[in-house]
C-alpha positions in Angstrom: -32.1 -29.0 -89.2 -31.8 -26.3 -91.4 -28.6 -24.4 -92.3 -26.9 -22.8 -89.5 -27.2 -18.6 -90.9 -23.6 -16.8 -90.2 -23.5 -13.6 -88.1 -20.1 -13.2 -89.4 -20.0 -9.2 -90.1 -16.0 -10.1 -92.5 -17.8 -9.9 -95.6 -19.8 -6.9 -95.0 -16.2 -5.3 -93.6 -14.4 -6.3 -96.3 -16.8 -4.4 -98.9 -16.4 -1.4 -96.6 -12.8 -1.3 -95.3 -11.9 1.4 -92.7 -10.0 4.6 -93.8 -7.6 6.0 -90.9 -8.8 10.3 -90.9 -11.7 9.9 -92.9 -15.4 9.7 -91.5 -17.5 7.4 -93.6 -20.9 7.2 -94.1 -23.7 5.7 -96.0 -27.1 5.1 -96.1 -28.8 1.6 -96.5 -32.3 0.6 -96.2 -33.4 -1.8 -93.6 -35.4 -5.3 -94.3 -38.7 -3.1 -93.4 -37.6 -0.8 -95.9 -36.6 2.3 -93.3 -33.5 4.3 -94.5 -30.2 4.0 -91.9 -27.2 5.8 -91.4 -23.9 4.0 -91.1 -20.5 4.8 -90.3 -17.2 2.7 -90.8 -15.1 2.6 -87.5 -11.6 0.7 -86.8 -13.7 -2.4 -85.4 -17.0 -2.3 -87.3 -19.9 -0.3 -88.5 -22.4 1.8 -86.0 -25.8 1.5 -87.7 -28.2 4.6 -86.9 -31.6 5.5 -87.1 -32.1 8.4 -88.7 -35.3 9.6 -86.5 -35.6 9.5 -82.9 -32.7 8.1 -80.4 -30.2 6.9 -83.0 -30.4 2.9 -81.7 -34.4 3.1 -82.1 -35.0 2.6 -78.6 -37.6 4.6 -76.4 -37.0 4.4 -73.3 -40.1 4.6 -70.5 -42.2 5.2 -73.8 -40.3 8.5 -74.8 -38.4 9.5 -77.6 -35.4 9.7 -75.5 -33.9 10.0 -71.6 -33.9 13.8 -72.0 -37.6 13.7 -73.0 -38.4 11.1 -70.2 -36.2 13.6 -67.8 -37.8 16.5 -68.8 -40.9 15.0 -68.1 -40.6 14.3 -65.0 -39.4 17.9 -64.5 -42.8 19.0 -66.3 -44.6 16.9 -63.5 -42.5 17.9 -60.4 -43.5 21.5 -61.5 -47.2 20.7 -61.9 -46.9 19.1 -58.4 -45.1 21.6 -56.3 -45.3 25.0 -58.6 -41.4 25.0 -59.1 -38.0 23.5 -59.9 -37.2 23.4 -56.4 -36.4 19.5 -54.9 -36.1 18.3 -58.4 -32.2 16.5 -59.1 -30.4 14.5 -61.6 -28.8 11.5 -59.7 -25.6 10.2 -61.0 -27.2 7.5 -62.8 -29.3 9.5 -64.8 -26.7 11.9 -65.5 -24.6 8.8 -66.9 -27.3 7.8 -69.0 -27.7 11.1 -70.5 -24.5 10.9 -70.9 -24.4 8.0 -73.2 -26.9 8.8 -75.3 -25.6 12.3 -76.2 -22.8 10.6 -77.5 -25.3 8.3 -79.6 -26.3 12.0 -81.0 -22.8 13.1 -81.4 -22.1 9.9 -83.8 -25.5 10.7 -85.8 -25.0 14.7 -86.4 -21.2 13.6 -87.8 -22.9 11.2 -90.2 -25.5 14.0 -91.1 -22.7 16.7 -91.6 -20.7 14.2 -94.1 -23.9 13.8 -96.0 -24.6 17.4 -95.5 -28.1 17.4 -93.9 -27.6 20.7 -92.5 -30.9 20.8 -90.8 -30.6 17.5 -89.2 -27.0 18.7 -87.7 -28.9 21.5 -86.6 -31.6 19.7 -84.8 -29.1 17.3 -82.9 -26.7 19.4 -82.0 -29.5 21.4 -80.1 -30.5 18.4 -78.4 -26.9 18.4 -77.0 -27.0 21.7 -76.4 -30.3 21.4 -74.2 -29.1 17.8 -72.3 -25.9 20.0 -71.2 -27.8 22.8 -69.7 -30.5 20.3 -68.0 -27.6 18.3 -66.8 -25.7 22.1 -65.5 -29.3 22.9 -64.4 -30.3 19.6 -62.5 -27.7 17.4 -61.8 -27.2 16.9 -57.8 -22.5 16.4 -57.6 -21.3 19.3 -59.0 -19.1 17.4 -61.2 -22.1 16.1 -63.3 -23.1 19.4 -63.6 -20.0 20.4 -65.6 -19.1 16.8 -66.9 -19.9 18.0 -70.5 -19.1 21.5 -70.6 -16.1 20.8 -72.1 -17.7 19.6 -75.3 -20.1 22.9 -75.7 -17.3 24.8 -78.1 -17.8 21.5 -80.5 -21.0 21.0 -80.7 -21.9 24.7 -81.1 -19.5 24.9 -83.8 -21.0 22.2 -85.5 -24.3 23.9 -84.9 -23.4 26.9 -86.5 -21.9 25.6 -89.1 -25.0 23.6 -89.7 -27.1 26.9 -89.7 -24.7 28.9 -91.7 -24.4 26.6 -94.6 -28.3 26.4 -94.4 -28.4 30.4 -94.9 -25.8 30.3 -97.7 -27.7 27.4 -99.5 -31.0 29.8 -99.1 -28.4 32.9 -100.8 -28.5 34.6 -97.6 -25.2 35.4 -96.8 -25.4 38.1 -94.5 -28.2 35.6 -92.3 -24.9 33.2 -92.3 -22.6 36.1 -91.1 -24.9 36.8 -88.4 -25.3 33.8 -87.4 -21.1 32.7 -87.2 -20.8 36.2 -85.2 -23.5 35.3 -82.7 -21.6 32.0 -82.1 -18.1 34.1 -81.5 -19.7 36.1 -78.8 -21.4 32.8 -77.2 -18.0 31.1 -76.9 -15.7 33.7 -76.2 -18.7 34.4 -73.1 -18.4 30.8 -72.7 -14.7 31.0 -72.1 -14.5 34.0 -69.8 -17.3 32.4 -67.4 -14.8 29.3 -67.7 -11.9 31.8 -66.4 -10.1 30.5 -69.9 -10.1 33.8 -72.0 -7.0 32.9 -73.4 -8.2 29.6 -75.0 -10.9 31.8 -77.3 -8.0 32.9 -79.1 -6.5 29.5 -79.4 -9.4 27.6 -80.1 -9.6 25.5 -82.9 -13.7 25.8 -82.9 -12.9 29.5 -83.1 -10.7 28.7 -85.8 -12.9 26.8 -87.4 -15.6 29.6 -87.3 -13.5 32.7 -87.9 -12.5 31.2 -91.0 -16.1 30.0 -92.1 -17.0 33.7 -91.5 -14.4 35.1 -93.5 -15.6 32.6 -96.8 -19.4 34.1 -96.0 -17.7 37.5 -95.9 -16.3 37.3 -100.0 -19.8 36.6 -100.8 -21.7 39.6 -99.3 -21.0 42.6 -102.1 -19.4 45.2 -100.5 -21.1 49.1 -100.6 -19.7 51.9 -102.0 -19.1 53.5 -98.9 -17.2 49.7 -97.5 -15.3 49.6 -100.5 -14.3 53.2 -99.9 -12.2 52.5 -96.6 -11.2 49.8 -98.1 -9.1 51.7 -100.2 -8.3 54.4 -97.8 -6.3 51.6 -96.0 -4.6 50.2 -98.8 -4.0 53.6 -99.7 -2.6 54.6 -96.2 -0.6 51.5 -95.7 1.3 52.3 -99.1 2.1 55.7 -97.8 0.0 57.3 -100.9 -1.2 59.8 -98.6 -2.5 62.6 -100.9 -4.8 60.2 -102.2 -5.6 59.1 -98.8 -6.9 62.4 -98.0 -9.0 62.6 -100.9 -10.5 59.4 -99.9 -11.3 60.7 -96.4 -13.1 63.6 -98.2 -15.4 61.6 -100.0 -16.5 59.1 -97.6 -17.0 62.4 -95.2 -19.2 63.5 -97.8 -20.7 60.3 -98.6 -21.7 59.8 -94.7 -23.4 63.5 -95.0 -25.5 62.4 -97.4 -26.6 59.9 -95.7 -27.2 61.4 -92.3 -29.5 64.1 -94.0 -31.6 61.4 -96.6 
């Protein structure tokens, strides 16, 4: 008989020991050759496929449950000409639920190793497996199971996308893009009836203080730097100088109303 081969994961552990706070990542390459993401947990290493449904399975020949789900959507609509009759059971919704968490572990590896554009592209599938499941779903409590993870997941998203703009010098893209992402969670809160956890937010945080790193990188105009000092001017009570301010930037927004 040949020599019994160990399935003892210590060695590979001890090599890679765990770091309470800190989200660690690597990439290794498979026996076939295929690069994998892994991340160090407290009781082991998750091992990822970097393409496709992070464990590499395809379920009913699909890429993933959302693609086989939205499938069968595609078909029910071909069959009866609308979304009408077509429900999420809770099963499905379960499973959906499990593998958006599969995503969730993959687009925290990708955001340590700062591939922005794979962040982006699976923290929209999240994004589109919450609204099927708020769409579809038959209890009501499916439908909303997740909705507390959307102010995560599009902060992570648009943090993806910004630092994609500022690596692409396009600062005032990445601005745009943080202040779209505001307006879509504080929305997202009032719908919840939770205006008051906008301002407390720590995604809003998060994002309000990304914006304001973009915002030292855009040069300001003449006219910008202007008011600028008009308030640094007012709030020293310089106010003769103030006024003279006010006068130029009157004139300066003449000129421009009549080029």
């Amino acid at each position: 008989m040949g020599a019994t081969v160990s399935k003892d994961l210590d060695a590979i552990l001890e090599n890679w020991p765990y770091e309470p706070g800190k989200v660690s990542v690597r990439k290794t390459l498979s026996a076939d050759g295929r690069v994998k993401l892994q991340m160090r947990i407290d009781l082991g290493v998750l091992q990822m496929e970097t393409e496709g449904r992070p464990d590499g399975q395809r379920p009913y020949g699909c890429e993933s449950m959302l693609d086989y789900y939205t499938r069968l959507l595609a078909r029910h609509r071909r069959t009866t000409g609308q979304d009408e009759g077509f429900t999420l059971d809770e099963q499905a919704c379960e499973l959906l639920r499990a593998e958006a968490l599969q995503y969730y572990y993959r687009y925290l590896c990708e955001f340590v190793l700062e591939e922005f554009e794979n962040v982006q592209r699976d923290t929209a599938r999240n994004l589109r497996a919450m609204d099927f499941m708020a769409s579809y779903a038959q209890e009501e409590s499916d439908q909303s199971s997740m909705e507390s993870y959307r102010p995560y997941i599009v902060m992570m998203n648009t943090r993806a996308r910004a630092n994609m703009a500022m690596q692409e010098h396009r600062p005032k893209q990445a601005r745009r893009i943080i202040r779209e992402a505001l307006h879509s969670l504080r929305e997202h809160y009032e719908q919840m009836g939770q205006e008051d956890v906008y301002r407390a937010s720590p995604e809003v945080g998060t994002l309000q203080a990304l914006l304001k790193d973009v915002r030292r990188e855009i040069p300001m105009t003449p006219l910008e730097r202007l008011r600028r000092q008009l308030a640094k001017a007012v709030k020293e009570e310089r106010y003769e100088e103030a006024a003279q301010i006010r006068d130029t930037i009157a004139r300066a927004q003449q000129r421009s109303s009549t080029e």
